[in-house]
MIBALO-915972 format. One record per residue (C-alpha): residue number from 0; residue in one letter; x, y, z. Coordinates in steps of 0.25 Angstrom, whole numbers. Layout:
! MIBALO-915972
+------+------+-------+-------+-------+
! bado ! balo !    xx !    yy !    zz !
+------+------+-------+-------+-------+
!  NUM !    A !     X !     Y !     Z !
...
+------+------+-------+-------+-------+
//
This chain:
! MIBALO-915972
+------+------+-------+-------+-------+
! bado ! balo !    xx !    yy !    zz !
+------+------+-------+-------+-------+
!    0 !    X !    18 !  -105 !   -83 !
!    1 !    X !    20 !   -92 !   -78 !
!    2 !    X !    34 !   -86 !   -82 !
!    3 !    X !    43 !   -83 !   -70 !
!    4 !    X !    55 !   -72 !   -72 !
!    5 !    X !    63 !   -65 !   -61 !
!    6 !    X !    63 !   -53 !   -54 !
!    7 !    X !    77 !   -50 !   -59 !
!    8 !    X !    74 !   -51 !   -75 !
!    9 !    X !    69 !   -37 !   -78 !
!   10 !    X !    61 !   -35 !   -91 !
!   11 !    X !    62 !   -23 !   -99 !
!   12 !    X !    77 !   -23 !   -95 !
!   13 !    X !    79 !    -7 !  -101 !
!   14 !    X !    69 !    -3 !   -90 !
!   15 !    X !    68 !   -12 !   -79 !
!   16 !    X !    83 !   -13 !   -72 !
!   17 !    X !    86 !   -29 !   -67 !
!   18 !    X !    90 !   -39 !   -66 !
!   19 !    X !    89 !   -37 !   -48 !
!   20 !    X !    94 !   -46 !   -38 !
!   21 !    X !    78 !   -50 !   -34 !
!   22 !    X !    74 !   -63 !   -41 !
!   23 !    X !    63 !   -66 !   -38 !
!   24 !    X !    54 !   -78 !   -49 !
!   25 !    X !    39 !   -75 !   -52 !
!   26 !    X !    29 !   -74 !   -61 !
!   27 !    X !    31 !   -65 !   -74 !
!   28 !    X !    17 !   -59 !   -69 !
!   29 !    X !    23 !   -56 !   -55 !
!   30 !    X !    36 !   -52 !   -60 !
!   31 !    X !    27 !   -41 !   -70 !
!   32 !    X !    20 !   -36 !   -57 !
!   33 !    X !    33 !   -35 !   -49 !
!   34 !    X !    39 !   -27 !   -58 !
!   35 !    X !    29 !   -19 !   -58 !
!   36 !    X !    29 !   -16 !   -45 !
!   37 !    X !    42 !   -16 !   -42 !
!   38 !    X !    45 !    -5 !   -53 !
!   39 !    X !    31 !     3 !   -49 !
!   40 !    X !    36 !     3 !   -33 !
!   41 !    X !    52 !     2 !   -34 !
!   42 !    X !    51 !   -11 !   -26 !
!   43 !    X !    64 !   -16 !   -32 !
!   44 !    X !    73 !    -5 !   -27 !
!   45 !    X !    80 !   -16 !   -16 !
!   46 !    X !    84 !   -25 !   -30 !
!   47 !    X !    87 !   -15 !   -40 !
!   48 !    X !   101 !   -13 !   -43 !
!   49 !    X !   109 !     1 !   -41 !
!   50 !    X !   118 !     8 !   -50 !
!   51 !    X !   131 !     5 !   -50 !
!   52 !    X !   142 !    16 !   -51 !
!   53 !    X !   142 !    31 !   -50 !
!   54 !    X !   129 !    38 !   -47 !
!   55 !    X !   126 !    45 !   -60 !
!   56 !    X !   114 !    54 !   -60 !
!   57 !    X !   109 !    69 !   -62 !
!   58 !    X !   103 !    68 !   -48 !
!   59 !    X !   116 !    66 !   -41 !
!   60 !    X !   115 !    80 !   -33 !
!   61 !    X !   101 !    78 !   -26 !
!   62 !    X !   100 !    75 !   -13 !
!   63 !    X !    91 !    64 !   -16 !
!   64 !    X !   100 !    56 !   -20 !
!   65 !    X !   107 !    45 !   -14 !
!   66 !    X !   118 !    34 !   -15 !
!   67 !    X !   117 !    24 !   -27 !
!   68 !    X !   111 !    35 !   -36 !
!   69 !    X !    96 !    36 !   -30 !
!   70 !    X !    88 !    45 !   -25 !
!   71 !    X !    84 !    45 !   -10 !
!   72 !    X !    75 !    47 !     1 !
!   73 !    X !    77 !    59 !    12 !
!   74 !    X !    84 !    52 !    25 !
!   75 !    X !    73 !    46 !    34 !
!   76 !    X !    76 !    38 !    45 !
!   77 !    X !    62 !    35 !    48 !
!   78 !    X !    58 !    29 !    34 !
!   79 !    X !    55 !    13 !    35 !
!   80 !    X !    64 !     5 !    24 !
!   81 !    X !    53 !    -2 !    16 !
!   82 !    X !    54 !   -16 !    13 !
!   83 !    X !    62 !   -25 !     3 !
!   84 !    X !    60 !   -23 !   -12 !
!   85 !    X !    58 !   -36 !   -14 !
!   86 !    X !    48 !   -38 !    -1 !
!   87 !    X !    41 !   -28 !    -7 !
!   88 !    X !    38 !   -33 !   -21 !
!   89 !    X !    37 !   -47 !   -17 !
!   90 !    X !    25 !   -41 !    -8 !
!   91 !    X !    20 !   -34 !   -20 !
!   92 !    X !    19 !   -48 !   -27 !
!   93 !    X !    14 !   -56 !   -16 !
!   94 !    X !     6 !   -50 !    -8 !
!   95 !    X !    -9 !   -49 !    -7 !
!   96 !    X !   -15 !   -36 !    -8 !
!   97 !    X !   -29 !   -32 !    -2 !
!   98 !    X !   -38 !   -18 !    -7 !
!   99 !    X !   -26 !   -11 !   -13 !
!  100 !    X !   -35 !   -11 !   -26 !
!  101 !    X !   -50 !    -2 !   -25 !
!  102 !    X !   -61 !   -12 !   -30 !
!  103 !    X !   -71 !     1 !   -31 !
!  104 !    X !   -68 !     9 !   -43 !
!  105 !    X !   -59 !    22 !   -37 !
!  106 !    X !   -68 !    35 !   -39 !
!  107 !    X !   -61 !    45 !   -49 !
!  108 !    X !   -67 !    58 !   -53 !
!  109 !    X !   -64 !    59 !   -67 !
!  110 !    X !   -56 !    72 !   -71 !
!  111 !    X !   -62 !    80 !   -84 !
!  112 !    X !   -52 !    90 !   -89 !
!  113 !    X !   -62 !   102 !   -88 !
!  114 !    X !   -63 !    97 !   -75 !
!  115 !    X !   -48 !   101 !   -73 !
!  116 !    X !   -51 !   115 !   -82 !
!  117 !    X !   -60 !   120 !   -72 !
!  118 !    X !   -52 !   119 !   -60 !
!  119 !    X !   -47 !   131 !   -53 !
!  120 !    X !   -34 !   136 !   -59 !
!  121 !    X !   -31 !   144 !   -48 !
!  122 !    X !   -32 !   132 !   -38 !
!  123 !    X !   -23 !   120 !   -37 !
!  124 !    X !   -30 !   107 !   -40 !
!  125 !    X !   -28 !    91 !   -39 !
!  126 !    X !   -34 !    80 !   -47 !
!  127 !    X !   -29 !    67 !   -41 !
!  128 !    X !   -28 !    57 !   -52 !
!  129 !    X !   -23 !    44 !   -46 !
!  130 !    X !   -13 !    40 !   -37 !
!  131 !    X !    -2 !    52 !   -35 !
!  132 !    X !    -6 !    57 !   -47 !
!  133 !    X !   -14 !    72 !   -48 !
!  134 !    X !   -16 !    81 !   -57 !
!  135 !    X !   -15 !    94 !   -53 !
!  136 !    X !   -22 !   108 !   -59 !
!  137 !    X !   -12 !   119 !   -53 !
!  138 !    X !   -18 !   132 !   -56 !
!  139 !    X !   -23 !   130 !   -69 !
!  140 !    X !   -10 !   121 !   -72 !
!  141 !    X !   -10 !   106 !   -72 !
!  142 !    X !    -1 !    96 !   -65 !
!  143 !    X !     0 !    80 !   -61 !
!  144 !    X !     6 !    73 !   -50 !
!  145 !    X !    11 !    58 !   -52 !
!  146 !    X !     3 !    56 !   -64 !
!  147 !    X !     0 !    41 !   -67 !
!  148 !    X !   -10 !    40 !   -76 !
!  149 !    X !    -5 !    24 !   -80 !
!  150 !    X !   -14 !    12 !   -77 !
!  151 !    X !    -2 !     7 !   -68 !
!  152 !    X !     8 !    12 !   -59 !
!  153 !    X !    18 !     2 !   -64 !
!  154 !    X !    29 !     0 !   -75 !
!  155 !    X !    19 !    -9 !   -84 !
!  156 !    X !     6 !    -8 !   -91 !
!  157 !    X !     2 !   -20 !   -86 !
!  158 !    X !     6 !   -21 !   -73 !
!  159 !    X !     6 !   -13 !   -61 !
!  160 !    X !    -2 !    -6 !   -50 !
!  161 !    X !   -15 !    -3 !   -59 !
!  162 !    X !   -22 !    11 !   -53 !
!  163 !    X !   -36 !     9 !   -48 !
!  164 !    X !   -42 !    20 !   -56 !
!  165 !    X !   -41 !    29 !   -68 !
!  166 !    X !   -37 !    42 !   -67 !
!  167 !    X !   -47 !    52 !   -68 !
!  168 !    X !   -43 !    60 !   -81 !
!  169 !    X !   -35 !    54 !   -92 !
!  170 !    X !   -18 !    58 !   -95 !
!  171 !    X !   -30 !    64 !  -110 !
!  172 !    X !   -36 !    70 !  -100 !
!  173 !    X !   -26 !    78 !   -92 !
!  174 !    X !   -24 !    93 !   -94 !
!  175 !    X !   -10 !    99 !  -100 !
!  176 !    X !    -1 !    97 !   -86 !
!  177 !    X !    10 !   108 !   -83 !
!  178 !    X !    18 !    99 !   -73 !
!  179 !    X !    20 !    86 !   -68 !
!  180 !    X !    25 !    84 !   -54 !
!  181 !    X !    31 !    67 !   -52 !
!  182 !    X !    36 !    61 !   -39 !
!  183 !    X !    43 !    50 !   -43 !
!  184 !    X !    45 !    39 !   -53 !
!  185 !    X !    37 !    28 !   -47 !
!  186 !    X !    28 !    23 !   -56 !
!  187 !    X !    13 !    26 !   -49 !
!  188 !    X !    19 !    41 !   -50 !
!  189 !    X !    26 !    41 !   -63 !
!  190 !    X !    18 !    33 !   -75 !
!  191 !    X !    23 !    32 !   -88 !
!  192 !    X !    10 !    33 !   -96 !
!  193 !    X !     8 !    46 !   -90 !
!  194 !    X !    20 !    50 !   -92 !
!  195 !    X !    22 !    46 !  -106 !
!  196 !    X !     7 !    53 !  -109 !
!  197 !    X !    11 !    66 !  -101 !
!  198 !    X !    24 !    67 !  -106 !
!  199 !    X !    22 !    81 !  -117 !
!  200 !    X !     9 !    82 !  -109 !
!  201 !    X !    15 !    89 !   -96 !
!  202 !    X !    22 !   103 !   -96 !
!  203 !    X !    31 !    99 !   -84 !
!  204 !    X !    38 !    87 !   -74 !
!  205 !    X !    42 !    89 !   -61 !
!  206 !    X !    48 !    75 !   -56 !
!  207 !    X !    59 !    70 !   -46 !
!  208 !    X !    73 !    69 !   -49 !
!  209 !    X !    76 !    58 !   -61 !
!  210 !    X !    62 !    57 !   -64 !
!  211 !    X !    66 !    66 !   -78 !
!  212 !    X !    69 !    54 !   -84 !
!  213 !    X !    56 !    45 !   -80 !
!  214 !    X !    49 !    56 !   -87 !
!  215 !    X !    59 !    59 !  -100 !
!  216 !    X !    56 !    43 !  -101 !
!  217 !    X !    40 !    45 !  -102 !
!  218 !    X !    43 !    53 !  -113 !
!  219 !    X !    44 !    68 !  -104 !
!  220 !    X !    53 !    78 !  -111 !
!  221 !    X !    65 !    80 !  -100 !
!  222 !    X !    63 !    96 !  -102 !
!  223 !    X !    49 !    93 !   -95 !
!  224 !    X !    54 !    87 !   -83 !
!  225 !    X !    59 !    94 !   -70 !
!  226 !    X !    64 !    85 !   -58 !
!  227 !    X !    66 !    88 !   -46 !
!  228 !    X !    76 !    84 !   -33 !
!  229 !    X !    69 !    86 !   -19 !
!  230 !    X !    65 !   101 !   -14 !
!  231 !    X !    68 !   109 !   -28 !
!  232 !    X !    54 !   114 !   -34 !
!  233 !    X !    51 !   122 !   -48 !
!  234 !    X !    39 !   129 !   -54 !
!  235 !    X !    30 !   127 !   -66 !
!  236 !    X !    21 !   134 !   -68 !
!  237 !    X !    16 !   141 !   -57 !
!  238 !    X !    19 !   127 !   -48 !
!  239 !    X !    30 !   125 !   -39 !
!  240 !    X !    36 !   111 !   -38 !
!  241 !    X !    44 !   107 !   -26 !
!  242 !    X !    48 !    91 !   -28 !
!  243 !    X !    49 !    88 !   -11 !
!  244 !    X !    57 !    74 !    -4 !
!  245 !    X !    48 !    61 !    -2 !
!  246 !    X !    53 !    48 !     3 !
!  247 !    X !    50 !    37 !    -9 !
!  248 !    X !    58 !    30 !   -19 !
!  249 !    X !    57 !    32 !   -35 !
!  250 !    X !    61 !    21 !   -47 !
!  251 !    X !    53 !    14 !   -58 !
!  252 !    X !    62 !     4 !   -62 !
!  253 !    X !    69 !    -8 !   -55 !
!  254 !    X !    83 !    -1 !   -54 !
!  255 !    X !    80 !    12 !   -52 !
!  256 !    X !    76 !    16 !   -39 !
!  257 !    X !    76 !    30 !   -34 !
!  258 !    X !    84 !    34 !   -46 !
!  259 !    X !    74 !    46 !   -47 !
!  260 !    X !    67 !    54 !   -35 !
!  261 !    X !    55 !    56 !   -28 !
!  262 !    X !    48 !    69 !   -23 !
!  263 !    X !    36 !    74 !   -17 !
!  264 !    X !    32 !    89 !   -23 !
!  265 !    X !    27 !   103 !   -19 !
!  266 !    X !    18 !   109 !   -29 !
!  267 !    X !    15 !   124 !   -26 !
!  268 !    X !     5 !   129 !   -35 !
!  269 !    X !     0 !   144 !   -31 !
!  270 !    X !    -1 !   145 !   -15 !
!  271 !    X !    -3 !   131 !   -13 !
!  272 !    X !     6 !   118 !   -11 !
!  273 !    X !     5 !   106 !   -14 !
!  274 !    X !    13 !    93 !   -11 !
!  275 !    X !    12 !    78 !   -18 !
!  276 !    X !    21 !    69 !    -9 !
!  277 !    X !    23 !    60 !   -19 !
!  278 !    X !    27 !    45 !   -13 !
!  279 !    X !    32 !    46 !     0 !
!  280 !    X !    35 !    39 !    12 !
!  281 !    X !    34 !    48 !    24 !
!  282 !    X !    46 !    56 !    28 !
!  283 !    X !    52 !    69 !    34 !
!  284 !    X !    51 !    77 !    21 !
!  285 !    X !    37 !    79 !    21 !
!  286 !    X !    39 !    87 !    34 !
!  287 !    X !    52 !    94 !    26 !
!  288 !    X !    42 !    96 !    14 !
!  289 !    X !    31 !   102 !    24 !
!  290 !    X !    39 !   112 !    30 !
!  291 !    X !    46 !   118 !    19 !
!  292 !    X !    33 !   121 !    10 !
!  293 !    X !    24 !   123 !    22 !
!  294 !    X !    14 !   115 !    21 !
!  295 !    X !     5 !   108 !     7 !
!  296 !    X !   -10 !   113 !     3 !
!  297 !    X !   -10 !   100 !    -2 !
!  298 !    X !    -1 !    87 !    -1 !
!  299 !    X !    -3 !    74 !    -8 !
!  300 !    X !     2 !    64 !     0 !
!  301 !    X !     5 !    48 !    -4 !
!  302 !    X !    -6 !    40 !     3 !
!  303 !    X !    -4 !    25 !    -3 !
!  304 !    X !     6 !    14 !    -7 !
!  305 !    X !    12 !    13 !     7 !
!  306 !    X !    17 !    -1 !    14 !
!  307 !    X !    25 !    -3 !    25 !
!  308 !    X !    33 !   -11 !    15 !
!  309 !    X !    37 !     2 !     9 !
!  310 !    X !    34 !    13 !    21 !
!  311 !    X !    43 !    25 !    18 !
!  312 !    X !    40 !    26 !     4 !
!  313 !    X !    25 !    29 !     5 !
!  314 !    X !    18 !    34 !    16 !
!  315 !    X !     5 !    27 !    24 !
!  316 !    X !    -7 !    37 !    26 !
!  317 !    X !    -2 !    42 !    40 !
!  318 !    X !    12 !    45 !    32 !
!  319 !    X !     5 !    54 !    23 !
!  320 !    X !    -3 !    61 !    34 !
!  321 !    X !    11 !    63 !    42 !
!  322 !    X !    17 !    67 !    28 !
!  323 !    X !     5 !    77 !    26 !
!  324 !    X !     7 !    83 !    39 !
!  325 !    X !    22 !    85 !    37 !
!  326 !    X !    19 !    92 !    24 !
!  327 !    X !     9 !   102 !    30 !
!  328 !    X !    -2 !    99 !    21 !
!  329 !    X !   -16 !   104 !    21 !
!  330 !    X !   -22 !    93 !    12 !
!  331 !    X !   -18 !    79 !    13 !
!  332 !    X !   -20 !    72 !    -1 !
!  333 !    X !   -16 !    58 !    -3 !
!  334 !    X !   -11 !    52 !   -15 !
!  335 !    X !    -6 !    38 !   -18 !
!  336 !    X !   -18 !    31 !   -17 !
!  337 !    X !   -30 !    25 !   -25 !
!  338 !    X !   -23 !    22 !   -38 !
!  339 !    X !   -14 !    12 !   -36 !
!  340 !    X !   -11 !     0 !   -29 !
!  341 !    X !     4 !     1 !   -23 !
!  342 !    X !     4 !    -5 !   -10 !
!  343 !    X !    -3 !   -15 !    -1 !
!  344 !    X !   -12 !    -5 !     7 !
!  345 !    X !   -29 !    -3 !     3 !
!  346 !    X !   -30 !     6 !    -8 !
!  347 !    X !   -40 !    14 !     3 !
!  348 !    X !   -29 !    13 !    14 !
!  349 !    X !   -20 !    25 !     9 !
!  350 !    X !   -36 !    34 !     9 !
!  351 !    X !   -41 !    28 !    21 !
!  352 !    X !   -30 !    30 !    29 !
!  353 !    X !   -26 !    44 !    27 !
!  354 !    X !   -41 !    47 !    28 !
!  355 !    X !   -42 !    43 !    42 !
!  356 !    X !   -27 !    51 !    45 !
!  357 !    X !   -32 !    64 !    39 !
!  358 !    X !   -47 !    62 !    47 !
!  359 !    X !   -39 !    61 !    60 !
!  360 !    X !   -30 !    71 !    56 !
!  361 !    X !   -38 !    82 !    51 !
!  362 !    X !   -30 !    82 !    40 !
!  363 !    X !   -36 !    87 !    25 !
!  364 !    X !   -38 !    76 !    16 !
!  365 !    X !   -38 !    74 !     2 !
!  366 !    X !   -42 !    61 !    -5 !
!  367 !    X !   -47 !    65 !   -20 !
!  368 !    X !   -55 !    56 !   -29 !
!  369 !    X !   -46 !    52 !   -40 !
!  370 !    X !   -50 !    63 !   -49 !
!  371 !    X !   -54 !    75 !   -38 !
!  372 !    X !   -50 !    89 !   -39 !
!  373 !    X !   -42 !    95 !   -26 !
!  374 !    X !   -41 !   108 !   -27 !
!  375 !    X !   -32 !   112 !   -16 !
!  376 !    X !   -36 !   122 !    -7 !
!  377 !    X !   -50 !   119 !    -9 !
!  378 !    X !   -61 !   112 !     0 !
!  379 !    X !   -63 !    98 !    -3 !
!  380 !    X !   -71 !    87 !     3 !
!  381 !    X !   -63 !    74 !     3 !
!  382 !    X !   -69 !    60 !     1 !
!  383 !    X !   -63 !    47 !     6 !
!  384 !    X !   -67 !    42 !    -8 !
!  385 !    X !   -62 !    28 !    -5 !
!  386 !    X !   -71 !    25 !     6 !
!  387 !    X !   -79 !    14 !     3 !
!  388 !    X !   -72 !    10 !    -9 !
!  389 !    X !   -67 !    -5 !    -9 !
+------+------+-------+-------+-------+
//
């Protein structure tokens, strides 16, 4: 017989927070997957407890943050309210999902590092590696994005959205990296293997408010670290960093909800700009952003994970495009997509969609092979690499 607990009885006491006011019996199997899911996409937030008392934190000053000691969202009227928590993950676990996983294998270009030697050092270059995450070759000096090198974006090993691919170099195979730029603390942007392999291996971390600590936990010396409110910036080495608003959520635990925050970035590398959206719903800040740097050489936009169960968190691929345009872009390249199954769309949807929008638009599209080079600036020829593929 199959062993039944309760959503209320946490394991691993020390790091998952409950018990929560959502009982709810099923299988141990289910249960496993559901916390998974419910850590990997915050879905527990409506039936995690607060904290009680005085608000005790370093970030008490920013103007991100908000009643009951969390971080928060820029006012927006327009922004739908997504659904329950609890109608969310019972939808995770019930519901039937059609061609969110590729049958064909997904075409990745492996990555040689004198491949990566004989690139330009006076060019800005972009690997794309998976998901959000990039590696980046600016002038001479190497970067990542969103690194997730892990088998899963998920809490466990064993359990969790599996990525469709592997990546096309190995964390052996990387060159020595000067920076890392984070968005936030979800877990198909921050993984723990990676981290944990990374940690004395990169010179540099630039990450949101209260996300220090993720990365001190993962074995990062705290001196390494710099976070970042909303609008400050720094260079390193001949980059500029701005950390910019988006409209998401952050958390990795059952009880602990927006207790970090969540960014897009500005990365200005010699007379070019280029900006990474991070996970956003569509809001007025990309217009904000757009005007105050005057436009993007390039902008990697999130393209993926959106369902009208959630709609102001992500953004559908006519979202991006009205994000793109807001931000003043010249190339459009979409992120988000073709690693990992997060929501309930086709895995091609996200690609074929934004295709069509940019065709009809005139707009400059970028869709790199796992594995391809961008160098920004340059001609390319895109391919709609997914065509045909099951």
């Amino acid at each position: 017989m199959p062993q039944t607990v309760y959503a209320g009885s946490m394991p691993e006491a020390g790091k998952l927070a409950g018990p929560h006011p959502c009982p709810a019996p099923m299988t141990l199997a289910a249960f496993c997957k559901s916390l998974s899911l419910a850590a990997t996409f915050g879905l527990l937030a409506g039936c995690a407890g607060t904290a009680s008392g005085a608000c005790e934190t370093p970030y008490a000053s920013s103007p991100q943050m908000g009643k009951g000691c969390v971080f928060e969202n820029m006012p927006n009227p327009q922004a739908l309210p997504s659904a329950g928590a609890w109608k969310i993950w019972s939808r995770f676990l019930v519901a039937t999902k059609t061609g969110t996983v590729p049958v064909d294998p997904i075409p990745v270009r492996p990555v040689r590092p004198a491949q990566l030697e004989a690139l330009d050092v006076e060019a800005n270059h972009i690997i794309r590696l998976g998901h959000s995450s990039h590696l980046l070759k600016l002038r001479g000096k190497y970067w990542l994005i969103d690194p997730v090198f892990g088998s899963r974006a998920s809490p466990f090993s064993f359990i969790g959205p599996k990525r469709f691919h592997a990546p096309p170099l190995t964390l052996e195979e990387l060159p020595p990296i000067e920076g890392m730029i984070l968005s936030h603390d979800h877990y198909d942007h921050l993984d723990v293997p990676t981290i944990e392999y990374l940690a004395q291996r990169v010179q540099r971390y630039f990450v949101p408010l209260g996300v220090a600590a993720r990365m001190v936990e993962m074995g990062v010396p705290r001196e390494r670290v710099t976070e970042f409110d909303w609008w400050q910036a720094a260079e390193h080495e001949g980059v500029r960093l701005t950390a910019a608003p988006a409209q998401h959520f952050s958390g990795r635990t059952l009880n602990d909800r927006n207790r970090t925050l969540w960014a897009s970035w500005i990365v200005e590398s010699g007379p070019q700009r280029i900006y990474y959206s991070g996970d956003s719903g569509y809001f007025g800040g990309f217009r904000q952003i757009g005007e105050r740097f005057g436009g993007f050489d390039l902008a990697l936009m999130e393209n993926g994970a959106y369902d009208a169960y959630w709609p102001s968190v992500h953004m559908t691929p006519e979202e991006s495009v009205r994000a793109f345009e807001d931000l003043r872009g010249k190339v459009l390249y979409v992120v988000h997509n073709s690693t990992f199954d997060l929501a309930f769309h086709t895995w091609q949807d996200p690609l074929v969609r934004i295709a069509k929008l940019a065709e009809a638009k005139k707009i400059e599209l970028a869709t790199p092979e796992i594995g391809e080079v961008l160098t920004i600036g340059r001609p390319r020829t895109n391919k709609l690499w997914w065509e045909g593929l099951k």
